[in-house]
C-alpha positions in Angstrom: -135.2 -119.8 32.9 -136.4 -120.5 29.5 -134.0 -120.8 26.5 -134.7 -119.2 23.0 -132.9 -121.1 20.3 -133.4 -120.0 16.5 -133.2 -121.3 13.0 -130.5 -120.2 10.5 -131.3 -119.5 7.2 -130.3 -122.9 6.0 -132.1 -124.6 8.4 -135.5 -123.1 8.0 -137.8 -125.1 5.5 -140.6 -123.7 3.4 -143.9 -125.0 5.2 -142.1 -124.4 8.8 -144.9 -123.2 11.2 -144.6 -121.4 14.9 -147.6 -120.1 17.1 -148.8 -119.5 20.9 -151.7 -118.6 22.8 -152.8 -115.6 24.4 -155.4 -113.9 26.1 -155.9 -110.7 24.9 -157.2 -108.3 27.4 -158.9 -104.8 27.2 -156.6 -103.7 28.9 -153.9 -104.5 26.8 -156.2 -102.4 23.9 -155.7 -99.3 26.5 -152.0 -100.0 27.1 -151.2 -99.4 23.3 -153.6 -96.4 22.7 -152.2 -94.5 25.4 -149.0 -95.3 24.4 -149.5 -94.3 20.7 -152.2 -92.1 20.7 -155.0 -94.3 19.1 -158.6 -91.9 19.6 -160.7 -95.7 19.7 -158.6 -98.6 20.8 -161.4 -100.7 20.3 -162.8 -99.5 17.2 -163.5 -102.3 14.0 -162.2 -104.2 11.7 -159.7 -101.2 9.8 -160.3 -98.4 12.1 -158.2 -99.5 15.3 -154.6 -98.6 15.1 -154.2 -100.4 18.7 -155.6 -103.5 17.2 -153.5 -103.3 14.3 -150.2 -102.7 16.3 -151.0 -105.4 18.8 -151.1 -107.9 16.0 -148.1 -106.8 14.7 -145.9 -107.2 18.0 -147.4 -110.3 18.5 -146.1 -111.7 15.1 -143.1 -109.9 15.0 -142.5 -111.4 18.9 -143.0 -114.5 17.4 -140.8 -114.4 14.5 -137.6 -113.1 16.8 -138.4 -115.9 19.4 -139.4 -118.7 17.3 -139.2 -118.5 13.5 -136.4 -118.0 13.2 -136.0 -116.9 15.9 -133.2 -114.7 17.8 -131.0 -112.7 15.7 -134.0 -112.1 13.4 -134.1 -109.1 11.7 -137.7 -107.7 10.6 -137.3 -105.9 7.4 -140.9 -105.5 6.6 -144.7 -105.8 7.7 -148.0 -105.5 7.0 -151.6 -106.5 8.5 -155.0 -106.7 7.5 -157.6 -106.7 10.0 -160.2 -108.8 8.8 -162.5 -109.1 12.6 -162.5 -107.7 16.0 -159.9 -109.2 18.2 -161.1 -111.1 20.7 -160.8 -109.3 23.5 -161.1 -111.7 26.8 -160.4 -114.7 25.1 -158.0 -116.7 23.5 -156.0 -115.4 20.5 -154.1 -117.6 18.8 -150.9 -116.0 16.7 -149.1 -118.3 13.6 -146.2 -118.0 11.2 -146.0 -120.2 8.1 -142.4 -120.1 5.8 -143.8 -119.4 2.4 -141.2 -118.9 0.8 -137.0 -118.5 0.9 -134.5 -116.1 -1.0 -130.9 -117.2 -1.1 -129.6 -114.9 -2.5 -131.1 -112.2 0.0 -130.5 -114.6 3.0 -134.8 -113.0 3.2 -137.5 -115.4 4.8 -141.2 -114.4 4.1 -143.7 -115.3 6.6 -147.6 -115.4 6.3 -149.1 -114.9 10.0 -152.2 -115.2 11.1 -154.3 -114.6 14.2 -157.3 -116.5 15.0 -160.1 -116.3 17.7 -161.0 -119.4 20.0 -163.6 -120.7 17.3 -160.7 -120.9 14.6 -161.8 -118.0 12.6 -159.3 -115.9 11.4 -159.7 -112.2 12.6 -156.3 -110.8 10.6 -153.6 -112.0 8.5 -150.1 -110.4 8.1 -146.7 -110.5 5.8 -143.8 -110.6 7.1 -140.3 -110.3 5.4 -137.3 -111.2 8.0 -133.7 -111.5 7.3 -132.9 -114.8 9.0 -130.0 -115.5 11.2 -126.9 -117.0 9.6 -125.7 -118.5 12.6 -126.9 -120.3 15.9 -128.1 -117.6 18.9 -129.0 -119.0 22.2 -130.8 -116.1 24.7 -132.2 -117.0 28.2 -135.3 -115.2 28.9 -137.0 -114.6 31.7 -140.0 -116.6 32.7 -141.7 -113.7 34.6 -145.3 -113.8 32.9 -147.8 -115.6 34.9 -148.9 -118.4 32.2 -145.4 -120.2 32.8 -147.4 -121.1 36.5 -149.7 -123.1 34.3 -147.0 -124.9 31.9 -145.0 -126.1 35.0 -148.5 -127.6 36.1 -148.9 -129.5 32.6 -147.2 -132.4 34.1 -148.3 -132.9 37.5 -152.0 -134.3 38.3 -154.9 -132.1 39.5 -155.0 -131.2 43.0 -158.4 -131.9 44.7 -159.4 -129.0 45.9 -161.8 -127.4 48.6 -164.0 -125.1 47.4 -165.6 -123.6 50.1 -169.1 -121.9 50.0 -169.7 -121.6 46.4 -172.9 -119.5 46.4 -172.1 -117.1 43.5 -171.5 -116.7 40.2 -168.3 -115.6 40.1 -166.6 -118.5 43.1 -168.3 -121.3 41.0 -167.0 -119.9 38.5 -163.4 -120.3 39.4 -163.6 -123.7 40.6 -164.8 -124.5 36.9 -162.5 -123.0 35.1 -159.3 -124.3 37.1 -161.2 -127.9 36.5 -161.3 -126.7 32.9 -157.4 -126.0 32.9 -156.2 -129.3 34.4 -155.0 -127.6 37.7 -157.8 -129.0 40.7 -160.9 -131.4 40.6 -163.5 -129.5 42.9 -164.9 -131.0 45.7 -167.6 -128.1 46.1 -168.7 -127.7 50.3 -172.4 -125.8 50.3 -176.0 -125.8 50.0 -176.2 -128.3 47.5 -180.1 -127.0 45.8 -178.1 -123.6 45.9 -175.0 -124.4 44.0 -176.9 -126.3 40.9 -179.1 -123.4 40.9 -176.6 -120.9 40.0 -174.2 -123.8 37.7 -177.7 -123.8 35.7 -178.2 -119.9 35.4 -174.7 -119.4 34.8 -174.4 -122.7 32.2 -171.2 -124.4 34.2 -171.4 -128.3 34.1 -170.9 -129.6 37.0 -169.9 -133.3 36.1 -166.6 -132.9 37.2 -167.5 -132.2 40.8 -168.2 -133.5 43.8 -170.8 -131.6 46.1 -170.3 -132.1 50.2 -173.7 -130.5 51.2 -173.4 -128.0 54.1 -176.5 -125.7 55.9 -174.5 -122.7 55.8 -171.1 -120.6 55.4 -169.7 -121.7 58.7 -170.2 -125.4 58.1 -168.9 -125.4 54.9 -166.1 -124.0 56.2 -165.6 -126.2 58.8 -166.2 -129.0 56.4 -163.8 -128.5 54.1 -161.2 -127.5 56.5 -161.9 -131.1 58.1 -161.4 -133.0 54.7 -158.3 -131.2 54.5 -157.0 -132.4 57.3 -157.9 -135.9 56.8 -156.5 -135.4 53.7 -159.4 -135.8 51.2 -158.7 -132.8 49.7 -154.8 -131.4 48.9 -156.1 -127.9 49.0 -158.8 -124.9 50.0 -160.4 -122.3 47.7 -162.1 -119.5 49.3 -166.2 -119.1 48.0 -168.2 -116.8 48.5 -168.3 -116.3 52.2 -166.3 -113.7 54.5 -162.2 -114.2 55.2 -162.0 -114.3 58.6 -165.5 -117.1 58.5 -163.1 -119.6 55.9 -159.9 -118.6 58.3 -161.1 -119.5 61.8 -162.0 -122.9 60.3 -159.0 -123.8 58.8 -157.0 -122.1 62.2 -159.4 -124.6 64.5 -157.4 -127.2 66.6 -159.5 -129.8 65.2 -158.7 -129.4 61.5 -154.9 -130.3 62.2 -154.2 -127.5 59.5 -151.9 -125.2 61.6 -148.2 -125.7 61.9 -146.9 -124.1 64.3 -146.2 -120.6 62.4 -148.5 -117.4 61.7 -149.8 -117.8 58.3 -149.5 -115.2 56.0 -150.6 -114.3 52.0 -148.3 -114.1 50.0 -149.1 -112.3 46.1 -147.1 -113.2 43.3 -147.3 -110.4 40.8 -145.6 -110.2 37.1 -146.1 -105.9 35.7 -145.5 -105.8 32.0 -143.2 -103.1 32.8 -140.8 -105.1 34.9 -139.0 -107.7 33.3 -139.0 -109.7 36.8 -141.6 -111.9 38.6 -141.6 -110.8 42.5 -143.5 -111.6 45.9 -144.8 -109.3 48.1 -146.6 -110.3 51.7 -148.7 -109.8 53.5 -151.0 -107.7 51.5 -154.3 -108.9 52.6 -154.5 -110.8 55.9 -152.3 -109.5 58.9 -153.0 -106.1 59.7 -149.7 -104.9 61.8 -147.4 -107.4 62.2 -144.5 -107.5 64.8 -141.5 -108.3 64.4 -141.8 -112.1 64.9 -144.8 -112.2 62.9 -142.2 -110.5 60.1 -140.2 -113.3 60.7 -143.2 -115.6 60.1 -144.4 -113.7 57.0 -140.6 -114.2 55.4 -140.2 -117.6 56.1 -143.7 -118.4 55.0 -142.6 -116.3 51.7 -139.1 -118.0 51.2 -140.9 -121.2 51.3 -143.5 -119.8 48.1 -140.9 -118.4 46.5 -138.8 -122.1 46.4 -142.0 -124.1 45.6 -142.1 -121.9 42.5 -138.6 -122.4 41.3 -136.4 -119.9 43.4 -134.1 -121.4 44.7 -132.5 -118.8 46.9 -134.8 -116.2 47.3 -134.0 -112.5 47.8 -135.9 -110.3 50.0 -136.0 -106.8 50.6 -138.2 -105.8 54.0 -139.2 -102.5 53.1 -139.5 -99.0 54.9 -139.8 -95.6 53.5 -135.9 -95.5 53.9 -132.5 -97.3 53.5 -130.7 -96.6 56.8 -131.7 -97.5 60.0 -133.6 -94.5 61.6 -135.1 -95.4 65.5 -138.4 -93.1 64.8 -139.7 -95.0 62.2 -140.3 -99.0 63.5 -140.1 -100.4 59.7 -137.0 -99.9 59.7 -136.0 -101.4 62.9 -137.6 -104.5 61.4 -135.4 -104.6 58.2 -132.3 -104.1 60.0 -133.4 -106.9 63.1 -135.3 -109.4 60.2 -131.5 -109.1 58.4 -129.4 -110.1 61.2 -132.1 -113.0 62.0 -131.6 -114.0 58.6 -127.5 -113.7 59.0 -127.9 -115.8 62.7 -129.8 -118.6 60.8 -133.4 -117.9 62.5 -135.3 -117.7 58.9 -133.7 -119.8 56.3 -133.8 -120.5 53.1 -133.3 -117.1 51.2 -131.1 -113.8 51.8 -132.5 -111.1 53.7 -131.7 -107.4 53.6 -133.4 -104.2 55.3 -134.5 -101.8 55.6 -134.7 -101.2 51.9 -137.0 -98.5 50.1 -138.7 -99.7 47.2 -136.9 -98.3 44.2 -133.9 -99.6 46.2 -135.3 -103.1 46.2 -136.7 -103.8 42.7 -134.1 -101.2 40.5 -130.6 -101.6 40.7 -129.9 -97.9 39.2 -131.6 -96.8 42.2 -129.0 -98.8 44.7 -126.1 -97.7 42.8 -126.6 -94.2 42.9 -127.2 -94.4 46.5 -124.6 -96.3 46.9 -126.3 -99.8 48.7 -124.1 -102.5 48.7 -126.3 -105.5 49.8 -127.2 -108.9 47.6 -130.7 -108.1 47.3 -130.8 -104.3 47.0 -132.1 -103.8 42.9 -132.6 -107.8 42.7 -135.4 -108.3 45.2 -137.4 -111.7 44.8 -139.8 -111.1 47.8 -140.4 -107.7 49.0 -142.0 -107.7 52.9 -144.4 -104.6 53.4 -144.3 -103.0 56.7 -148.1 -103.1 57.0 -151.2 -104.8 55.3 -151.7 -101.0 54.0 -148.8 -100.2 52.3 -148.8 -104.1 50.8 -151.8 -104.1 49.6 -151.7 -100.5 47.7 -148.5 -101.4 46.1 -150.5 -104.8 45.2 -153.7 -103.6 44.2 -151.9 -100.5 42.0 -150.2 -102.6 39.8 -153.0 -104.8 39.0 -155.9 -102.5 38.9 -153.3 -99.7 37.3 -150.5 -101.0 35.7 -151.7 -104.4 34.2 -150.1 -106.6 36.2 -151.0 -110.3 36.0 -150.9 -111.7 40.0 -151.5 -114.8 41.7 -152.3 -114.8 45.2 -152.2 -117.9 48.1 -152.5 -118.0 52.1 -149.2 -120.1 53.1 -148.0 -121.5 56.6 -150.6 -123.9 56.9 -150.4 -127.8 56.2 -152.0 -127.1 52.3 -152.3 -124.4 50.2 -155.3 -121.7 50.9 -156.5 -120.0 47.6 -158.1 -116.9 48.7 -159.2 -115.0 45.9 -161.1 -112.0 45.9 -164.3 -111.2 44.3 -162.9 -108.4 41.9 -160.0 -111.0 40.9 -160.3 -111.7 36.9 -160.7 -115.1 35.5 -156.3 -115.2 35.0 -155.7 -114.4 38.8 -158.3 -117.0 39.5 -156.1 -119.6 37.0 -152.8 -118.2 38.5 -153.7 -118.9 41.8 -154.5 -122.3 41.1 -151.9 -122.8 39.4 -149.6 -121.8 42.0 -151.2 -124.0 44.6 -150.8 -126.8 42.5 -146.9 -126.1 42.3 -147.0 -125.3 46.3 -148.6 -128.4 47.4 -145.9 -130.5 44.6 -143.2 -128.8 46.5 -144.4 -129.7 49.8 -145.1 -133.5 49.0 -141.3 -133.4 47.9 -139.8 -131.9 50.8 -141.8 -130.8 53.7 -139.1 -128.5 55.3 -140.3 -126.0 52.5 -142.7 -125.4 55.0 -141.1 -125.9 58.5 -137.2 -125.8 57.9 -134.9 -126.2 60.7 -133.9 -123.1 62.0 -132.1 -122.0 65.1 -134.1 -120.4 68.1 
């Protein structure tokens, strides 16, 4: 958990600078002019009142995090738009101290924002009454981008990119290259693969092309590199699912371990200040019981790689108590008292729990749940691949989320994007098998602890 630590007034010097990075997204734009009313959230230089007020939380965010920092005061602003904001790309947001006033303890800021080519798209004033003494907060480190700072110091994973015959799967095995988080090793029609990297402009350099006849033998390619270990991990192409799957499931690949694997999608909503799990919301259809028991051990293990120690999950029904017509339920209460008799391991389990019970702790309270995980949940286990992958697909196509998506329980990380994923999921999800496959190299019980049978 990340730790905020300001300047006092006597310790900030004229010339002091803060900034950070962030990809603004149109999305964002419609966030603010629902929320406030703007008519054009994507209107000019001057004319947007969404564009306006983003930049102004932005610098204002930066100035009560950074410069100085917490216990910051904002006394007064104001912006000048002087460009469109660069919607899809990187923004970059700056303060500069320009000058103190003792006698008002006052710091005033000039910010700036600039697009990826350095050109400044709008400036700002800031006047802040700074801090007087030392704050300390802990934040929490629930947006997605902190996936790809924990990667900064770990080497890129070569990775499988299976069946690359579009546009949009070339595209993110170049841009994770791009980022630092895998070195491609690209398994397809090699005349087909530098046709599209030409249309689309991607340089290729970086890569290393296995040529294959078709989807099934890339496939089966990669999944063989992978166990031979020549590639650490497997990006899913452009071909089908279940095609990539059954190759990496075949005896032959020495991939499986012994356990049902399962996907598993990190997701971070702008509304909730908490990063949480939820599986399986794309690959098994109806699991059993066992295969619940599969799917939160295989979760427990993704949640550690990622920094959770002890992971909290909630296995979810429509209701909190135990009711013998509805099989969910059953599966809470029996996943629980596996958990409590040491068959999965690693995390606490509760159920059943309903889903304002399991992410709100308000909601437990009032109905009066006593359990560790009720309000706190870490992982949440959907009853069926429906209802997970509504609940997934909701809050990234309807409430912003940021998400991050891998297929765990087999010997290396499975990337298995889908084609409507946007260039940050695509990053995310390296990113996260990057930190998966670290975790495993480190300790290997992450993903087959000893448990009791």
């Amino acid at each position: 958990m990340p730790i905020l630590v300001n300047k006092t007034f006597e310790e900030v010097a004229i010339g002091d600078t803060a900034s950070f990075e962030r990809t603004l997204q149109a999305s964002d734009m419609r966030a603010w002019a629902a929320a406030f009313g703007d008519a054009d959230p994507l209107a000019g230089p001057g004319e947007s009142q969404a564009a306006s007020g983003i930049v102004t939380a932005l610098l204002t965010a930066l100035a009560g995090s950074a410069l100085p920092g917490p216990g910051s005061s904002i006394r007064e602003t104001s912006v000048q738009l002087l460009g469109l904001l660069p919607v899809g790309a990187v923004m970059k947001a700056q303060l500069v101290v320009r000058e103190k006033r003792p006698n008002q303890g006052v710091v005033m800021l000039d910010g700036s924002c600039t697009d990826a080519a350095g050109r400044i798209v709008a400036t700002a004033m800031l006047e802040v009454l700074a801090p007087t003494t030392r704050v300390e907060r802990h934040v929490s480190d629930h947006r997605l981008e902190g996936l790809v700072a924990h990667c900064r110091d770990l080497k890129p994973l070569p990775t499988g990119v299976v069946h690359p015959c579009s546009a949009e799967a070339l595209a993110g095995a170049v841009e994770a290259a791009q980022a630092g988080l895998i070195v491609p090793v690209l398994f397809g029609p090699e005349a087909e693969i530098r046709r599209i990297a030409d249309q689309a402009g991607f340089d290729l350099s970086p890569c290393r092309i296995v040529p294959s006849e078709g989807a099934e033998d890339s496939a089966l390619k990669a999944a063989m590199a992978a166990g031979r270990g020549e590639v650490a991990a497997l990006m899913k192409g452009s071909l089908h699912s279940d095609v990539f799957l059954h190759a990496i499931m075949q005896a032959d690949a020495k991939l499986r371990a012994g356990r049902l694997i399962s996907h598993c999608a990190l997701v971070s909503a702008p509304t909730y200040g908490r990063r949480f799990i939820i599986s399986d919301a794309a690959l098994n259809i109806a699991p059993n019981t066992d295969q619940k028991r599969d799917i939160c051990q295989n979760a427990i293990g993704f949640a550690r790689a990622l920094g959770i120690d002890t992971p909290k999950v909630a296995v979810l029904a429509a209701v909190e108590m135990v009711n013998t017509a509805m099989p969910a339920s059953l599966d809470g209460a029996i996943l629980a008292k596996m958990a409590d008799r040491g068959q999965i391991v690693g995390g606490v389990v509760d159920g059943p729990l309903d889903l304002d019970a399991a992410v709100d702790p308000d909601a437990a309270r009032i109905k009066h749940i006593a359990s560790p995980v009720a309000g706190v949940a870490d992982v949440l286990i959907a009853p069926s691949i429906e209802a997970g992958n509504m609940v997934y697909k909701n809050l990234a196509f309807m409430a912003d989320a940021q998400t991050a998506g891998l297929v765990v329980g087999a010997r290396v990380p499975v990337i298995l994007t889908s084609r409507a994923d946007a260039a940050p999921a695509r990053i995310f999800s390296a990113a996260a098998a990057v930190l998966y496959a670290d975790a495993l190299a480190r300790d290997p019980k992450i993903l087959l602890p000893d448990v009791a049978e």
